[in-house]
Chimera marker file (.cmm) of the C-alpha trace (Angstrom):
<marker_set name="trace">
<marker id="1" x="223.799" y="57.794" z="155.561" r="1" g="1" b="0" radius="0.5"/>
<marker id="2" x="221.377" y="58.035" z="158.642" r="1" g="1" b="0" radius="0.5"/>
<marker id="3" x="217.943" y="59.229" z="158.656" r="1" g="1" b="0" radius="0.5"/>
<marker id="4" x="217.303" y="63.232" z="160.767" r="1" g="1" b="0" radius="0.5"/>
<marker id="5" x="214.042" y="63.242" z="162.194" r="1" g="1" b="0" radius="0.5"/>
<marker id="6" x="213.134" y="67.291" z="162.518" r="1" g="1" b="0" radius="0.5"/>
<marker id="7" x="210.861" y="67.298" z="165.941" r="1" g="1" b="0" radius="0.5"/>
<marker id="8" x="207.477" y="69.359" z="164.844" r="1" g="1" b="0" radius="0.5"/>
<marker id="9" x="208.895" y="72.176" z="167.730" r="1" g="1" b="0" radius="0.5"/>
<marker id="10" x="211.970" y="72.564" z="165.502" r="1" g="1" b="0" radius="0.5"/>
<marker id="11" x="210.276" y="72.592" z="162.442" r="1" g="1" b="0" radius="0.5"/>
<marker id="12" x="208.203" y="75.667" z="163.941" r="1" g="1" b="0" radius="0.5"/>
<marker id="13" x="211.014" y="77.085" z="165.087" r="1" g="1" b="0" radius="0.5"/>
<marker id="14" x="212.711" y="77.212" z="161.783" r="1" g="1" b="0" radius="0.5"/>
<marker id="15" x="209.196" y="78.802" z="160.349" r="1" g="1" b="0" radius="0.5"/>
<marker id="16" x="209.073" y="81.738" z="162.748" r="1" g="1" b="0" radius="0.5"/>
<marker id="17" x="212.470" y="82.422" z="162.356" r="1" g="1" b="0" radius="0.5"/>
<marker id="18" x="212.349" y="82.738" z="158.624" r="1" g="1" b="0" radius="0.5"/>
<marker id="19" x="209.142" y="85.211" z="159.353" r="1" g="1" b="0" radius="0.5"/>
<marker id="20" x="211.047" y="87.105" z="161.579" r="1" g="1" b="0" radius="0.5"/>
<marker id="21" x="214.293" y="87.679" z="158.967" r="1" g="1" b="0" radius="0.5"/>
<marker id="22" x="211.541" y="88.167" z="155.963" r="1" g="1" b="0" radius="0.5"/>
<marker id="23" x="209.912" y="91.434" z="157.607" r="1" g="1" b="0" radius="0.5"/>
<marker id="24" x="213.153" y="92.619" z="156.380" r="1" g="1" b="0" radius="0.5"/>
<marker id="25" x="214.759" y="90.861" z="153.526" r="1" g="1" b="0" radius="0.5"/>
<marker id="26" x="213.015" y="88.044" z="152.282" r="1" g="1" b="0" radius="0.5"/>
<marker id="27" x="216.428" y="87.172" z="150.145" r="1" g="1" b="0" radius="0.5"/>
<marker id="28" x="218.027" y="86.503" z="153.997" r="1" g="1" b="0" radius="0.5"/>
<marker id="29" x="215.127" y="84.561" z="155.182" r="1" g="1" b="0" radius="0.5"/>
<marker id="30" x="215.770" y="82.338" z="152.391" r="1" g="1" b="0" radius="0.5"/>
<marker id="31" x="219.678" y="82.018" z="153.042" r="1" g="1" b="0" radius="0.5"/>
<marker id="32" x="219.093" y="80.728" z="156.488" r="1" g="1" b="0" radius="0.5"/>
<marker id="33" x="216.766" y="78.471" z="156.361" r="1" g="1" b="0" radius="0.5"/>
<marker id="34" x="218.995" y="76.704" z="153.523" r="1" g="1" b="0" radius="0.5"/>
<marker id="35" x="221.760" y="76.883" z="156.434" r="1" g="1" b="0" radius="0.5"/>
<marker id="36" x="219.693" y="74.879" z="158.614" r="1" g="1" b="0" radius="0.5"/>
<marker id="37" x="219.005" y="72.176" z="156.280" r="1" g="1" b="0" radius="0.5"/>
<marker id="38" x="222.656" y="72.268" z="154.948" r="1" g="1" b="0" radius="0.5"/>
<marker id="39" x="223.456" y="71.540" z="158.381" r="1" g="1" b="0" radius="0.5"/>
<marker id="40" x="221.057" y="69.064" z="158.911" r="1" g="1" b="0" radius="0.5"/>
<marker id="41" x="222.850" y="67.165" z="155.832" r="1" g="1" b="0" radius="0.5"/>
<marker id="42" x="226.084" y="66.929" z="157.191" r="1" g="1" b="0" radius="0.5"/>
<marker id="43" x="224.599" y="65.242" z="160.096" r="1" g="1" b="0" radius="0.5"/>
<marker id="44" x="223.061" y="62.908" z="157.499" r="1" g="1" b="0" radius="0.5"/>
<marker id="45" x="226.080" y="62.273" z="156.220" r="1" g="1" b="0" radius="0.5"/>
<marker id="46" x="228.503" y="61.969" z="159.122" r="1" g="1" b="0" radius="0.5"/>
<marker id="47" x="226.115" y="61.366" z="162.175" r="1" g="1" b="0" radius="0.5"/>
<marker id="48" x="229.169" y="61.352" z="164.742" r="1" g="1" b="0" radius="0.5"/>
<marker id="49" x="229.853" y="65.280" z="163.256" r="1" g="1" b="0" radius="0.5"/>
<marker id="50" x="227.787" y="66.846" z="165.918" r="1" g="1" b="0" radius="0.5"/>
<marker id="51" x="227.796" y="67.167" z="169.649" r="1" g="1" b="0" radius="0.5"/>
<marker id="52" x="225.801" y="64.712" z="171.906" r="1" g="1" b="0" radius="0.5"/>
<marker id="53" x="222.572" y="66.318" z="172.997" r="1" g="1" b="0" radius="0.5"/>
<marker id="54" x="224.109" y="67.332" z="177.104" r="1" g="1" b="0" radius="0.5"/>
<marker id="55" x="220.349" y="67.329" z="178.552" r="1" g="1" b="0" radius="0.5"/>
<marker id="56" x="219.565" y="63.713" z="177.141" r="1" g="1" b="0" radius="0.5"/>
<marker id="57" x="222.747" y="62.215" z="177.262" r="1" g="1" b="0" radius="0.5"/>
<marker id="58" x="222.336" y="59.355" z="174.393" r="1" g="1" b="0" radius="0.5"/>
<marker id="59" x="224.391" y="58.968" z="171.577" r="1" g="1" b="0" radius="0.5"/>
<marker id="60" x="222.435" y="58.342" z="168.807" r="1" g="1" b="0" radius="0.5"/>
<marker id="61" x="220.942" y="62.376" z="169.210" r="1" g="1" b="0" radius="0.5"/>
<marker id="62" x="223.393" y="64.765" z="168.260" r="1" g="1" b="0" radius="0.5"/>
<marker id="63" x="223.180" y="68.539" z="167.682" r="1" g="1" b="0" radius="0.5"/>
<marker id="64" x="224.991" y="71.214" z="165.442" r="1" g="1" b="0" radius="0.5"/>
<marker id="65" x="225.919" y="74.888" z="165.882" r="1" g="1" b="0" radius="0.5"/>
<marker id="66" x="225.303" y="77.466" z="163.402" r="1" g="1" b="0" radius="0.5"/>
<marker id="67" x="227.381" y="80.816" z="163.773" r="1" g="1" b="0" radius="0.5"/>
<marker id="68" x="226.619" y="83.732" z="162.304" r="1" g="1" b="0" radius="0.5"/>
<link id1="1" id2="2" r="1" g="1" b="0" radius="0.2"/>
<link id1="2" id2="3" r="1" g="1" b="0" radius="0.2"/>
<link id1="3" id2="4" r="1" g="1" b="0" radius="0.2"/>
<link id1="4" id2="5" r="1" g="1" b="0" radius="0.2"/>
<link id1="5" id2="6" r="1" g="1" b="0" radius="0.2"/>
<link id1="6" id2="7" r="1" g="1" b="0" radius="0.2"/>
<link id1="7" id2="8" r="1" g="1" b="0" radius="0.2"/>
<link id1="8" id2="9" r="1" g="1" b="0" radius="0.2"/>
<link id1="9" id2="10" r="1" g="1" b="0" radius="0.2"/>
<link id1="10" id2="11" r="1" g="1" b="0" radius="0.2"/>
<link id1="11" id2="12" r="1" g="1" b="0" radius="0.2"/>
<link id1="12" id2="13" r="1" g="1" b="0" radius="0.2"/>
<link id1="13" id2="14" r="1" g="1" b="0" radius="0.2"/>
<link id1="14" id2="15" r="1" g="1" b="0" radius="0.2"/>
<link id1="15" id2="16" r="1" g="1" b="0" radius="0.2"/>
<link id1="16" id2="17" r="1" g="1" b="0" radius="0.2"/>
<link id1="17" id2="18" r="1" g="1" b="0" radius="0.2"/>
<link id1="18" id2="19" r="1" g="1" b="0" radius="0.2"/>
<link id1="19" id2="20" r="1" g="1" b="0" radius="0.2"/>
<link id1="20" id2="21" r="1" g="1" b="0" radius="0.2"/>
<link id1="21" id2="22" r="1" g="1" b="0" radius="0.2"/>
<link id1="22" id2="23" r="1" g="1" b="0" radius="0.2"/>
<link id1="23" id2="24" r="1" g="1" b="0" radius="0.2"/>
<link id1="24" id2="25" r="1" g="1" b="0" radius="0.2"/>
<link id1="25" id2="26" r="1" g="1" b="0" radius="0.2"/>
<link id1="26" id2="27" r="1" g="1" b="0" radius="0.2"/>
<link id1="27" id2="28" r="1" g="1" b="0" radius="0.2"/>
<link id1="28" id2="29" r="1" g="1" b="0" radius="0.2"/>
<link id1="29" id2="30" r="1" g="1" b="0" radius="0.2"/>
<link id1="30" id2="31" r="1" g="1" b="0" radius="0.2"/>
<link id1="31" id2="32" r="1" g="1" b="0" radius="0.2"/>
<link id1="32" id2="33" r="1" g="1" b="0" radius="0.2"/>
<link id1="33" id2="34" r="1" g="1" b="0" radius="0.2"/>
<link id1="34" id2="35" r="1" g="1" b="0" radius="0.2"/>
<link id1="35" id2="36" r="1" g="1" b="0" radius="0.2"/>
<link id1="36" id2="37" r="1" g="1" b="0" radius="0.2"/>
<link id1="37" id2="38" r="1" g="1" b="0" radius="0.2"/>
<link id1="38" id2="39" r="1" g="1" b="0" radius="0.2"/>
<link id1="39" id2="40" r="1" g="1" b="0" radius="0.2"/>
<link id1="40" id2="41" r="1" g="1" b="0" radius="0.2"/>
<link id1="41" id2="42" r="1" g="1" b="0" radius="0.2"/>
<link id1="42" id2="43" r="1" g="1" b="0" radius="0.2"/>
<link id1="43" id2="44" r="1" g="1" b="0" radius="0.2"/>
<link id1="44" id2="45" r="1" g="1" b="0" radius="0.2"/>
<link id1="45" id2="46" r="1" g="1" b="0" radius="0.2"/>
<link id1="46" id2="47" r="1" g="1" b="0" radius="0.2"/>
<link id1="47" id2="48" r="1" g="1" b="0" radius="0.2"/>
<link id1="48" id2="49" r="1" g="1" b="0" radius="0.2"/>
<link id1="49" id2="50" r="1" g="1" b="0" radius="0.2"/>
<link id1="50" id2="51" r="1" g="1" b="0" radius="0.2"/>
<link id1="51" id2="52" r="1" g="1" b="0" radius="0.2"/>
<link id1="52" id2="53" r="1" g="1" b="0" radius="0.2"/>
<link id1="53" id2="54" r="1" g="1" b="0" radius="0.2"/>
<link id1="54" id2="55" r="1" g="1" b="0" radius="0.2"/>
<link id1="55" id2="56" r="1" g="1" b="0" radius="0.2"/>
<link id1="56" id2="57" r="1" g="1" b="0" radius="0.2"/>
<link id1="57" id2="58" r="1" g="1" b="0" radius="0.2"/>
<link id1="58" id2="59" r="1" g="1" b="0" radius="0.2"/>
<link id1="59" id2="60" r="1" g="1" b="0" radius="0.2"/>
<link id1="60" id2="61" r="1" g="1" b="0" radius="0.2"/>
<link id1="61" id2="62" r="1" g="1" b="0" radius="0.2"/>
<link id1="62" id2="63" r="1" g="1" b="0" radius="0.2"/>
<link id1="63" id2="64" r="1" g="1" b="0" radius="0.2"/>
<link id1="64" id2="65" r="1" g="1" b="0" radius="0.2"/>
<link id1="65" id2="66" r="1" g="1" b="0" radius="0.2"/>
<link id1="66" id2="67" r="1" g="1" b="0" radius="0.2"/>
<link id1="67" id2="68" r="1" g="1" b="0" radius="0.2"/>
</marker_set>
């Protein structure tokens, strides 16, 4: 298992989405901010799983989708 460092923009990005979906159900808000940490486990688990980061090109920084 590999370590996923969350960049601070990320982690703020995760916040004011969950404020945005808790206007209206805070039940959803919930929901998807499980889905991005869920996510972030699989990439935990099986670091090749996501797609290498286009705009940087290296590797070891990898990125996953989640679809509504």
């Amino acid at each position: 298992m590999v370590r996923v460092n969350w960049t601070d923009q990320a982690l703020d990005d995760i916040e004011n989405i969950a404020l945005f979906i808790e206007k209206d159900s805070p039940k959803y808000a919930n929901i998807q901010v499980q889905r991005f940490f869920d996510k972030a486990e699989i990439l935990a688990t099986y670091p090749n799983a996501g797609r290498v980061v286009p705009e940087l090109d290296q590797v070891h920084l990898r990125e996953l989708f989640i679809t509504l």
